[in-house]
MDTraj code that builds the backbone (N, CA, C; nanometers):
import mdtraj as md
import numpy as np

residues = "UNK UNK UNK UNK UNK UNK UNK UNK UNK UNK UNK UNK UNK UNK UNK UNK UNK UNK UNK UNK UNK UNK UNK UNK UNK UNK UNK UNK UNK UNK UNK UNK UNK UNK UNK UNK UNK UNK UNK UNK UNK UNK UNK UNK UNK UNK UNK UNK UNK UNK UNK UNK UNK UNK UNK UNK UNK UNK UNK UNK UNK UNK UNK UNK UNK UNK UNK UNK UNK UNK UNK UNK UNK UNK UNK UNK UNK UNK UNK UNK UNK UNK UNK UNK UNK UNK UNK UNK UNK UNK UNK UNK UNK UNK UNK UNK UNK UNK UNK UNK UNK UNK UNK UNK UNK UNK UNK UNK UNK UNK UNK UNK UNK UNK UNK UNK UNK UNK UNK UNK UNK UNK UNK UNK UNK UNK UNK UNK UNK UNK UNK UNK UNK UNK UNK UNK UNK UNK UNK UNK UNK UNK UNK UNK UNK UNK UNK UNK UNK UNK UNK UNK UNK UNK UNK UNK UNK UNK UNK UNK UNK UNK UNK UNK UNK UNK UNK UNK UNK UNK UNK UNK UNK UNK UNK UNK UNK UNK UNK UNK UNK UNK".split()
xyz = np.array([
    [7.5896, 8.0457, 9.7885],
    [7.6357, 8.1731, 9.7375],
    [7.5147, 8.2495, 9.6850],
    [7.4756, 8.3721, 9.7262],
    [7.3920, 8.4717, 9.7120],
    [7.4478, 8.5425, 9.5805],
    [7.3650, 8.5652, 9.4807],
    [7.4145, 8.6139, 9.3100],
    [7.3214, 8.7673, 9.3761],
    [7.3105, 8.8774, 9.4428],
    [7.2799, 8.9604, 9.4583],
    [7.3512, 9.0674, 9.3485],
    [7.2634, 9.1560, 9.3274],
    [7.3366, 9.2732, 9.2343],
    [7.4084, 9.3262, 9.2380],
    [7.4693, 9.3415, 9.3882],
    [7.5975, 9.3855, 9.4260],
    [7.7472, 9.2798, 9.3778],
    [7.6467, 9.1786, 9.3821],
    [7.7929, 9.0397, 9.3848],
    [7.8332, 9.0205, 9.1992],
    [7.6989, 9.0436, 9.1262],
    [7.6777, 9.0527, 8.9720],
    [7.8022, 9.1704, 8.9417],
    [7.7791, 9.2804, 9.0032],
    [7.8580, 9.3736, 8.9826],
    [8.0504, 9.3908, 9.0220],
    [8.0378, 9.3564, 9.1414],
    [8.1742, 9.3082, 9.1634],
    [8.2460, 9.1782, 9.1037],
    [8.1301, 9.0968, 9.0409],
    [8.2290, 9.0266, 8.9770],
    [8.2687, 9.0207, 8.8384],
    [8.1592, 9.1551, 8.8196],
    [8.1926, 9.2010, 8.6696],
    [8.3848, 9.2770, 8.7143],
    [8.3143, 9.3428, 8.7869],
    [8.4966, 9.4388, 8.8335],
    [8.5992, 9.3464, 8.7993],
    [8.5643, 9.2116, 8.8593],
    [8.6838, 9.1811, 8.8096],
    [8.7372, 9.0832, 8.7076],
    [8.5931, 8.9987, 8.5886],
    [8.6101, 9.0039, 8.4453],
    [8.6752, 9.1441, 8.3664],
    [8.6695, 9.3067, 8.4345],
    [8.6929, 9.3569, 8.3441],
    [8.8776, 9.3567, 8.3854],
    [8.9710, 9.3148, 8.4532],
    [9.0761, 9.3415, 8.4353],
    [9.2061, 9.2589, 8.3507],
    [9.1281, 9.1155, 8.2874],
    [9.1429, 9.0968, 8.1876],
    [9.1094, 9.1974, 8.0355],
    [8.9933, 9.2745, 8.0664],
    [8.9851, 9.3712, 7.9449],
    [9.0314, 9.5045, 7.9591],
    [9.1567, 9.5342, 8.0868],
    [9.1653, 9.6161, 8.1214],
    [9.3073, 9.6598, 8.0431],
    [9.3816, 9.5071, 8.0632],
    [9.5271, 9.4263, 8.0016],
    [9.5044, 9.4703, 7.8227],
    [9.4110, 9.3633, 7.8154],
    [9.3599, 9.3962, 7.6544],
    [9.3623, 9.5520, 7.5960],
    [9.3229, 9.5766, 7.6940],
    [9.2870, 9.7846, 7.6310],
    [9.4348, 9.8403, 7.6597],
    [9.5070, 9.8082, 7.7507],
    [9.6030, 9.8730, 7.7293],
    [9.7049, 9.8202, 7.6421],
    [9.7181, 9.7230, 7.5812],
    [9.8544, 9.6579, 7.5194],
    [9.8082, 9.6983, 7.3817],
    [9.6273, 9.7606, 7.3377],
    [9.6063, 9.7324, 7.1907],
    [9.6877, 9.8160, 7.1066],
    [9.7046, 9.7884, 7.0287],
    [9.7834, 9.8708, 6.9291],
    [9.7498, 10.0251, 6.8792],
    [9.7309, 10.0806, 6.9722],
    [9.6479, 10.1945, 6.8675],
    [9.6679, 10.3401, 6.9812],
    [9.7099, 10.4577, 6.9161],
    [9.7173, 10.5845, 7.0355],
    [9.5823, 10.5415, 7.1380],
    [9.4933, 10.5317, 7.1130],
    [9.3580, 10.5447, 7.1718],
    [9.3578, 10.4282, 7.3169],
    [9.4651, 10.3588, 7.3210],
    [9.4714, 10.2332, 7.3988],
    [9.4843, 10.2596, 7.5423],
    [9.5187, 10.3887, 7.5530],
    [9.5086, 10.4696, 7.7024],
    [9.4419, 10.5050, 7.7233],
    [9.3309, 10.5536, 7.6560],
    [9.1875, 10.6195, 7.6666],
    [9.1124, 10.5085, 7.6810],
    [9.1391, 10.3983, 7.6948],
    [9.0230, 10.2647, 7.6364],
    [9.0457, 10.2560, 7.7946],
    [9.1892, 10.2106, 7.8807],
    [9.2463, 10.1532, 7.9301],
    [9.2006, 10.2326, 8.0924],
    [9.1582, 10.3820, 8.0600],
    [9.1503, 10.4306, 8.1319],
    [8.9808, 10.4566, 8.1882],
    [8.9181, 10.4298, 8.0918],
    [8.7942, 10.4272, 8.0689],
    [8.7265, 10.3132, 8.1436],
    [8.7829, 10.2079, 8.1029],
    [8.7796, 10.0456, 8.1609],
    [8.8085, 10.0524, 8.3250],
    [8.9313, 10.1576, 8.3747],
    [8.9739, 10.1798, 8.4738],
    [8.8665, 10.2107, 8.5526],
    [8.8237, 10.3652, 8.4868],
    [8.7231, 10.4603, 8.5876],
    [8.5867, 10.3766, 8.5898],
    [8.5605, 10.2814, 8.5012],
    [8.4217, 10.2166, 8.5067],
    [8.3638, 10.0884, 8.6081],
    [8.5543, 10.0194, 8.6295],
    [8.5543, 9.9232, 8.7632],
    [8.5716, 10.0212, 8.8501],
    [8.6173, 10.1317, 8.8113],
    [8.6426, 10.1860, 9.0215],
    [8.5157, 10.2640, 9.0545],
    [8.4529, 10.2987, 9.0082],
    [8.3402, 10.3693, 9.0267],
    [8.2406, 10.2346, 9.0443],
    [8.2499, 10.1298, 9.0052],
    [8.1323, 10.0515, 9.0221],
    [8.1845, 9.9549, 9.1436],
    [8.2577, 9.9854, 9.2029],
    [8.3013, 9.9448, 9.3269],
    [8.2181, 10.0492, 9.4419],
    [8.2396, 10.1818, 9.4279],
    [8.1602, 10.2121, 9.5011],
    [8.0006, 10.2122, 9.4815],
    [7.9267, 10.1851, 9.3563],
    [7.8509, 10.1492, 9.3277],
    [7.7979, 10.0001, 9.3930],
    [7.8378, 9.9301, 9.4011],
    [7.8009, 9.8177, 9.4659],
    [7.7742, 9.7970, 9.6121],
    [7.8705, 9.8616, 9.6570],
    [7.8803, 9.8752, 9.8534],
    [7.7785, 9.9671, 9.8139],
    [7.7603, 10.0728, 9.7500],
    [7.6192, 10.1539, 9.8267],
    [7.4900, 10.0806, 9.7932],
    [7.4732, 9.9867, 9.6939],
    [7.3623, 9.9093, 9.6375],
    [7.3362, 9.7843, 9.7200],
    [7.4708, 9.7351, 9.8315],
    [7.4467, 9.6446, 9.8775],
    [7.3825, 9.6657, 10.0228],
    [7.4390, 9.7991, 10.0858],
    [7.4176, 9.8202, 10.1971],
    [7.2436, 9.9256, 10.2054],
    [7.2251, 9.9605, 10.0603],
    [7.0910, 10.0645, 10.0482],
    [6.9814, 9.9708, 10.0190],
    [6.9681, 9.8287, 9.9915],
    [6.9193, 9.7174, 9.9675],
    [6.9139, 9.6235, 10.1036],
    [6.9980, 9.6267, 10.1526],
    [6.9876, 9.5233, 10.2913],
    [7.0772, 9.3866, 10.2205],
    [7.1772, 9.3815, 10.1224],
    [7.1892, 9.2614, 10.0687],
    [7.3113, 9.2498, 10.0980],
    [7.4088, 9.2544, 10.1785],
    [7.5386, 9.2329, 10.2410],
    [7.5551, 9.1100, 10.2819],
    [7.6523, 9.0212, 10.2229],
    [7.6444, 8.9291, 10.1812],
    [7.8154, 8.8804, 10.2594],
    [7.8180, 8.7768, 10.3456],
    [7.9444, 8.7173, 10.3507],
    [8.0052, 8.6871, 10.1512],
    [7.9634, 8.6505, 10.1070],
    [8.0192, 8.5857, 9.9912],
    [8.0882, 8.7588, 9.9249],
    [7.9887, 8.8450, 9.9309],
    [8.0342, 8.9866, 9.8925],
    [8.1605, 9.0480, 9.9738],
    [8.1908, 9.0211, 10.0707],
    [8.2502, 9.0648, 10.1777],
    [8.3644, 8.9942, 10.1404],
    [8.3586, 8.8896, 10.0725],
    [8.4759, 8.7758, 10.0498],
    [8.5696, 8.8775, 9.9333],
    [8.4816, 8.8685, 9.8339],
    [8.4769, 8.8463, 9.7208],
    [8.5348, 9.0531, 9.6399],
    [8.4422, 9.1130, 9.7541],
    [8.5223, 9.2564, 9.6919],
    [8.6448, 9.3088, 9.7548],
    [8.6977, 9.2771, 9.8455],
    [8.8341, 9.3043, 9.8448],
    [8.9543, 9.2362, 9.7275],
    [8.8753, 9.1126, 9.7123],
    [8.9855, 9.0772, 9.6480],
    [8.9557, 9.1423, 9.4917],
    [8.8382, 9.1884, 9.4550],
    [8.8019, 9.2396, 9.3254],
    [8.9088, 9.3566, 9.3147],
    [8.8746, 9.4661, 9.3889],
    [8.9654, 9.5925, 9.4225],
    [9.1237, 9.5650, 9.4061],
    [9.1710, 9.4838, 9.4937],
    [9.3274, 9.4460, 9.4673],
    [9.3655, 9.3667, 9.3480],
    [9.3156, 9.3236, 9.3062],
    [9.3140, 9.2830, 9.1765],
    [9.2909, 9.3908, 9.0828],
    [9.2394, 9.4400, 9.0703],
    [9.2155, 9.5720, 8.9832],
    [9.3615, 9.6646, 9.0140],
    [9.3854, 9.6599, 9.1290],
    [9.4638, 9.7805, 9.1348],
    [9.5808, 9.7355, 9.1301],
    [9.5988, 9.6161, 9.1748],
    [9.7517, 9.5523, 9.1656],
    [9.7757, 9.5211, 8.9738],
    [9.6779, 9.4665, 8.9007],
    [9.7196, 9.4821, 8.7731],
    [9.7422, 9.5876, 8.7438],
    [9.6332, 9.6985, 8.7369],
    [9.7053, 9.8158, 8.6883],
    [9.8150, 9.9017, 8.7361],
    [9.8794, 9.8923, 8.8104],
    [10.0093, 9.9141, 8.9046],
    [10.1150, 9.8591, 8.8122],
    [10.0856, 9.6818, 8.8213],
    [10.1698, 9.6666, 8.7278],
    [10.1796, 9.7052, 8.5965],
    [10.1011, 9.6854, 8.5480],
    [10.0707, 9.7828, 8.3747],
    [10.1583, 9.8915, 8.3546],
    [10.1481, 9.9826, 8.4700],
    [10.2424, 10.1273, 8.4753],
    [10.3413, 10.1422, 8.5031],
    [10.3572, 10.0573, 8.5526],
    [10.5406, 10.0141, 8.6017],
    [10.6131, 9.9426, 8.4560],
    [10.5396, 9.8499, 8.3916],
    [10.5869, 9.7957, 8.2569],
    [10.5742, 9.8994, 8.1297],
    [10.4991, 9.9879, 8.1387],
    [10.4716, 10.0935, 8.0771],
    [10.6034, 10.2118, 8.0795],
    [10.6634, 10.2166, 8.1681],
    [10.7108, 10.3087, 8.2628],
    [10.6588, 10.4334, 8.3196],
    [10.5914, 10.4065, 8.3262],
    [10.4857, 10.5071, 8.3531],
    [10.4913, 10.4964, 8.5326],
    [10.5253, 10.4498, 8.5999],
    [10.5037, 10.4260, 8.7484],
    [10.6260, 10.3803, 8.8128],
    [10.6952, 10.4671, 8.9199],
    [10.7912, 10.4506, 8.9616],
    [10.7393, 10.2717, 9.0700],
    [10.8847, 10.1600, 8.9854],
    [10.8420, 10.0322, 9.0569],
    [10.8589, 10.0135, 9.2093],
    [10.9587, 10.1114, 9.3104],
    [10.9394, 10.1150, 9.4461],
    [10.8500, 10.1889, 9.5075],
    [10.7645, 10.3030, 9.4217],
    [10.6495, 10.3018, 9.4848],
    [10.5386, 10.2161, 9.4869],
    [10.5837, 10.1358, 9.3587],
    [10.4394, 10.0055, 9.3437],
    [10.4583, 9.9175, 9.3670],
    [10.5929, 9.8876, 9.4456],
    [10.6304, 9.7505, 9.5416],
    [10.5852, 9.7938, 9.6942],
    [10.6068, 9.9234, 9.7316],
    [10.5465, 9.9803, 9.8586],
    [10.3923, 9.9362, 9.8936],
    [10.3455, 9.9758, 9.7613],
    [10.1920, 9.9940, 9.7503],
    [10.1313, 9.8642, 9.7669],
    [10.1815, 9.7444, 9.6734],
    [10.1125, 9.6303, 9.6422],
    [10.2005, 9.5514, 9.8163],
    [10.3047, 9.5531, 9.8783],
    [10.3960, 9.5164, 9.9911],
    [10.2497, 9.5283, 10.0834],
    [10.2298, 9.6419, 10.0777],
    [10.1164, 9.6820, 10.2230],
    [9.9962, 9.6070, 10.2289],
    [9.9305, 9.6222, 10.0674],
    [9.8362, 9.5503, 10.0581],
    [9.8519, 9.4049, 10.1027],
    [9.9332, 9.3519, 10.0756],
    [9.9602, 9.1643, 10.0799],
    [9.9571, 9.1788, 10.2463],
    [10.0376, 9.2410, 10.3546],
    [10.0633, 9.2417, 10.4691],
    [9.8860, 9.3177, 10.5172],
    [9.8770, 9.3577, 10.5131],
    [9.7432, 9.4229, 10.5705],
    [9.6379, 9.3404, 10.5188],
    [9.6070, 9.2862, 10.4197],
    [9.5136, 9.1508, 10.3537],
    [9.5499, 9.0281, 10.4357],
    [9.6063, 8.9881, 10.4918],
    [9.7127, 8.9001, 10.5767],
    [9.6940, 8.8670, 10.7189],
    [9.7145, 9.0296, 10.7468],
    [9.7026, 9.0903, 10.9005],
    [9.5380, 9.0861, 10.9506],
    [9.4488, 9.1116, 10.8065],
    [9.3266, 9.1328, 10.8520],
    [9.2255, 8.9867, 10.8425],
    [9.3066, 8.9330, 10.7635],
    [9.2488, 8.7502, 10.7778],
    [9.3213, 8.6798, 10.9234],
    [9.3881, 8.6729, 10.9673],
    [9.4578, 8.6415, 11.0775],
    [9.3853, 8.7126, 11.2013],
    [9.3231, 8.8137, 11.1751],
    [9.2165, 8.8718, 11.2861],
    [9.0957, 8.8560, 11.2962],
    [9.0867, 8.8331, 11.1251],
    [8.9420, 8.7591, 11.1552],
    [8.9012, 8.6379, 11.1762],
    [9.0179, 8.5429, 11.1973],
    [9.0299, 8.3871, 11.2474],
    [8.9988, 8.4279, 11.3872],
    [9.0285, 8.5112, 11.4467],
    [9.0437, 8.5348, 11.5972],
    [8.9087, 8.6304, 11.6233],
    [8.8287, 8.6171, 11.5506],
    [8.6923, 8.7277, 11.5759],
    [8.7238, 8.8668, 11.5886],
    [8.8569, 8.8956, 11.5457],
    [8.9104, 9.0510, 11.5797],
    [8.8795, 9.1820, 11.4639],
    [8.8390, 9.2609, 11.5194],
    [8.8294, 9.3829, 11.3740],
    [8.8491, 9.4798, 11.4283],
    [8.9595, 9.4937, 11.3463],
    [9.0172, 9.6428, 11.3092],
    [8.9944, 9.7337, 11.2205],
    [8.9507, 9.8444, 11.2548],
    [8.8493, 9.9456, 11.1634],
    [8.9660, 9.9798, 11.0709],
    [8.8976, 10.0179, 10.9976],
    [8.9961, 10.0838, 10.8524],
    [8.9940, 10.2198, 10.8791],
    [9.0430, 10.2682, 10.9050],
    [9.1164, 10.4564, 10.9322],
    [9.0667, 10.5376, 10.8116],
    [9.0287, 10.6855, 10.8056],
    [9.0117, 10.7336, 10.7444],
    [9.1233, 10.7790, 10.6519],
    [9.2546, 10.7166, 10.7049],
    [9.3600, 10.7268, 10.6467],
    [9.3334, 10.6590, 10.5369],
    [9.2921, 10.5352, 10.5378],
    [9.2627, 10.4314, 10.4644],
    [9.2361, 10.5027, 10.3495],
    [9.1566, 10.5439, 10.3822],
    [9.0103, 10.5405, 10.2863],
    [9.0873, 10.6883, 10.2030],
    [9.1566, 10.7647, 10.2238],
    [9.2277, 10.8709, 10.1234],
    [9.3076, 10.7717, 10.0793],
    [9.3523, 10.6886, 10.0833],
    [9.4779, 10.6478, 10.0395],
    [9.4431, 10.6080, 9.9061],
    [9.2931, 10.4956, 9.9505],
    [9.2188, 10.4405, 9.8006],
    [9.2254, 10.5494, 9.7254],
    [9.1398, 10.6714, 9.7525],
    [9.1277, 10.7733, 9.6848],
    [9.2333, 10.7896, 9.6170],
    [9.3299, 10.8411, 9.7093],
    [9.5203, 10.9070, 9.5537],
    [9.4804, 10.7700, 9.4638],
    [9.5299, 10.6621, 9.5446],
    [9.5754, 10.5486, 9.4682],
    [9.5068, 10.5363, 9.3370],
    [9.3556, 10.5690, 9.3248],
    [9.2492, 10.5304, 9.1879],
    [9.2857, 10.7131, 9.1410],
    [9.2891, 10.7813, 9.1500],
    [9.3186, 10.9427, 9.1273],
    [9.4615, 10.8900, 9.0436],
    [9.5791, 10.8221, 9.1206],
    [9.6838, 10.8008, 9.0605],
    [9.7058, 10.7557, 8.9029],
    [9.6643, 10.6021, 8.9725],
    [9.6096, 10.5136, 8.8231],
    [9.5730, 10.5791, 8.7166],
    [9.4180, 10.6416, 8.7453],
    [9.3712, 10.7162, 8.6153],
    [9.4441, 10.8017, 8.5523],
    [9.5180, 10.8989, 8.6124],
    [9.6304, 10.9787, 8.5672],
    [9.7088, 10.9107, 8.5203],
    [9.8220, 10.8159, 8.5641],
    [9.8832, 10.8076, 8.4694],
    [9.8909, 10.6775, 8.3819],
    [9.7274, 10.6533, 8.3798],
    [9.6669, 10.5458, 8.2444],
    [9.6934, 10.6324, 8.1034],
    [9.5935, 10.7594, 8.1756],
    [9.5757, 10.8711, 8.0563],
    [9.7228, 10.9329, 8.0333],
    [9.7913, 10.9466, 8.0912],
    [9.9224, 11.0521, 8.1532],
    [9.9488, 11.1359, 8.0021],
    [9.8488, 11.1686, 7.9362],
    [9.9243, 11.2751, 7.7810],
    [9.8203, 11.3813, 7.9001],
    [9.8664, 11.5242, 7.8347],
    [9.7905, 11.6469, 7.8907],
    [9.6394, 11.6970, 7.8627],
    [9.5562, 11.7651, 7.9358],
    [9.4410, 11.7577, 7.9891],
    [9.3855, 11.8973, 7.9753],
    [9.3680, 11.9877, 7.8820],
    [9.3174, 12.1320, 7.9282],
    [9.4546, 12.2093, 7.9935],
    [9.5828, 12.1731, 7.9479],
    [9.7197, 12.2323, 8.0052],
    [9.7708, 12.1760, 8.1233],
    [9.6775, 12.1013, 8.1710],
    [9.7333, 11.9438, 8.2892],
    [9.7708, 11.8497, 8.2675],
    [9.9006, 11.8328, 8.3451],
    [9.9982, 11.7289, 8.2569],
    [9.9024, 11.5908, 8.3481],
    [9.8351, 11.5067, 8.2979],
    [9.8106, 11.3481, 8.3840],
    [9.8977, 11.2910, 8.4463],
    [10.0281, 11.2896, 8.3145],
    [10.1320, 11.1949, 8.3924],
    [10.1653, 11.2781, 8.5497],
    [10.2019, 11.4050, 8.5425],
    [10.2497, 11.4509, 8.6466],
    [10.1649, 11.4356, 8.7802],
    [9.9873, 11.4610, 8.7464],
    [9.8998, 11.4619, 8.8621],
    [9.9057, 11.3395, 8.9121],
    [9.8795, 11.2153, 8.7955],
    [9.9230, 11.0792, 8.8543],
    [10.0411, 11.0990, 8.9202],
    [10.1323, 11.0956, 8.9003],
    [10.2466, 11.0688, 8.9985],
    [10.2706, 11.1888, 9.1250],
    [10.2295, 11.2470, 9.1523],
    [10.1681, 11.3429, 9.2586],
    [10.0981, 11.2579, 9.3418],
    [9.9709, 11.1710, 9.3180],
    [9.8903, 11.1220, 9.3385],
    [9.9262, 10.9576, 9.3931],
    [10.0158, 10.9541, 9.3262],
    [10.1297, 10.7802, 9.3163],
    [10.2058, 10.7901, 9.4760],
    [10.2503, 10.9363, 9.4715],
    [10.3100, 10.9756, 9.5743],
    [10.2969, 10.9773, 9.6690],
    [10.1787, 11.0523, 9.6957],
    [10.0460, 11.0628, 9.8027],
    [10.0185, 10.9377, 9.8253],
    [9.9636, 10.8550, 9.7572],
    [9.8902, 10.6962, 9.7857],
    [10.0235, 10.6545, 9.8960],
    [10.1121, 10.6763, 9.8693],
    [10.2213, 10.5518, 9.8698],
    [10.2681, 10.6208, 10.0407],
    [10.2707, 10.7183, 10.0355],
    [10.2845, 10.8189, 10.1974],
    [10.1663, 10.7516, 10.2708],
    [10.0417, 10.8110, 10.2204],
    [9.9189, 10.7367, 10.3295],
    [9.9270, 10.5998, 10.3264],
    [9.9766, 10.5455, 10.2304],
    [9.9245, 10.4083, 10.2287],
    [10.0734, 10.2960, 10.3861],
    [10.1474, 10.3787, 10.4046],
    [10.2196, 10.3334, 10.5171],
    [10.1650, 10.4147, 10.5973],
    [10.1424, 10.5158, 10.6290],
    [10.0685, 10.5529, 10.7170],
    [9.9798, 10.4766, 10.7970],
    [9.9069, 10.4654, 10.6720],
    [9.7624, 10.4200, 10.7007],
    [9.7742, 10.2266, 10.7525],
    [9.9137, 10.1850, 10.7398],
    [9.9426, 10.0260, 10.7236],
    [9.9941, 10.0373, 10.9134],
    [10.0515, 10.1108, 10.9206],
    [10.1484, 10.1706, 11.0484],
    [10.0196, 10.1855, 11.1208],
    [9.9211, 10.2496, 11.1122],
    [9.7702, 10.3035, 11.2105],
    [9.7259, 10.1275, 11.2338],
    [9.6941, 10.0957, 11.1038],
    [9.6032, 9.9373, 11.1222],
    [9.6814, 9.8485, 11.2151],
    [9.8547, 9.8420, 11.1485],
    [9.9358, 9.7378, 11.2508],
    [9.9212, 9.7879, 11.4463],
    [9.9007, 9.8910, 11.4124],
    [9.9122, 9.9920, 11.5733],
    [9.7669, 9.9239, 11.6359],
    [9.6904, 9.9386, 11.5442],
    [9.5696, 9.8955, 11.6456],
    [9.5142, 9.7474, 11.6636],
    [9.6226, 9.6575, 11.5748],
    [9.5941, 9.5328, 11.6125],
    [9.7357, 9.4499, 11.6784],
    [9.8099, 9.5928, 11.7202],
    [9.9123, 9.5158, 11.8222],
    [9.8881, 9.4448, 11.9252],
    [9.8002, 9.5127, 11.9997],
    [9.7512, 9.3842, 12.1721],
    [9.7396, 9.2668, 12.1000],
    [9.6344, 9.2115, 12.0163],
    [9.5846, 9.0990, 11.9157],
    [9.7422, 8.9908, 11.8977],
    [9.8034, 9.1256, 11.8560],
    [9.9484, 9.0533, 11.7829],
    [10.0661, 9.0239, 11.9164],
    [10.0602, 9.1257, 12.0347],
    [10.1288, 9.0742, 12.1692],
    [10.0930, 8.9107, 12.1935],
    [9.9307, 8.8907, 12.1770],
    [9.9110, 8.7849, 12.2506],
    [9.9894, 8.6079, 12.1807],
    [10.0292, 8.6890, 12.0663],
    [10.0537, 8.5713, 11.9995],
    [9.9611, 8.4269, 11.9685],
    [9.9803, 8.2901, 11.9397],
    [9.9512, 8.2103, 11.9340],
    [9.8856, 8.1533, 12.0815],
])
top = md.Topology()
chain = top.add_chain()
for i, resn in enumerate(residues, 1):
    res = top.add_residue(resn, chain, resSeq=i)
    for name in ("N", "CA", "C"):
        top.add_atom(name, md.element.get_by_symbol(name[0]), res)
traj = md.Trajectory(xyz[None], top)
């Protein structure tokens, strides 16, 4: 296992979602601001890492392992958080976290078979609402006359549209793979 700065960093991402739990349950108004803070500091250092790993030359099977599951972990706790909160409608965050498990699934089962299926630019908005979502409605009190809760769930909305979309594109392009069966 390669301890590269990228791998230091992603595996901070995901020591912090134990302190992510902590910040949001603490007792205090401020526990959404902590919670959300903690939020924007793993998701931003997610893309921080892929650009440090790939602007370095240090791309790493063990990294490759290791940050998807950082990301879903991050996002599947805080999903749940907002749903226990009520803050997050729970059939959009059974949709959300449903796709992930099946597409995490779909894409190990292809890579037993040497197969890759590109991730769609669908994809890649979807992350976007989805961390846009979260943060909104971590913070969800109002913003300069912007309600959070509302942009989050705008945003909850959006994720949860692309994110079948975007599950429907991936299953589409690893159907031949999936015709051939066993």
């Amino acid at each position: 296992m390669n301890w590269t700065i990228s791998n230091k960093i992603t595996a901070m991402r995901i020591i912090l979602v134990p302190v992510l739990v902590l910040t949001f349950y603490f007792p205090t108004p401020l526990s959404y601001y902590a919670s959300g803070l903690v939020f924007a500091i793993a998701g931003w250092s997610d893309l921080l890492d892929g650009y440090l790993a790939r602007k370095r030359g240090e791309v790493t099977a063990f990294g490759r392992f290791l940050d998807p599951i950082a990301d879903k972990l991050l996002v599947t706790v805080a999903l749940v958080l907002l749903v226990d909160a009520d803050f997050a409608s729970t059939v959009l965050v059974l949709i959300l976290i449903s796709r992930e498990i099946i597409i995490g699934g779909l894409r190990e089962w292809l890579a037993e078979r040497d197969v890759v299926v590109h991730v769609s630019q669908m994809g890649k908005w979807k992350t976007v609402s989805q961390m846009f979502a979260i943060e909104g409605l971590l913070l969800h009190e109002g913003f300069f006359g912007l309600s959070l809760f509302e942009a989050g769930t705008f945003f909850l909305w959006l994720a949860t549209i692309l994110s079948v979309w975007s599950g429907y594109e991936y299953i589409k392009g690893a159907l031949p793979e999936l015709q051939k069966g066993d």
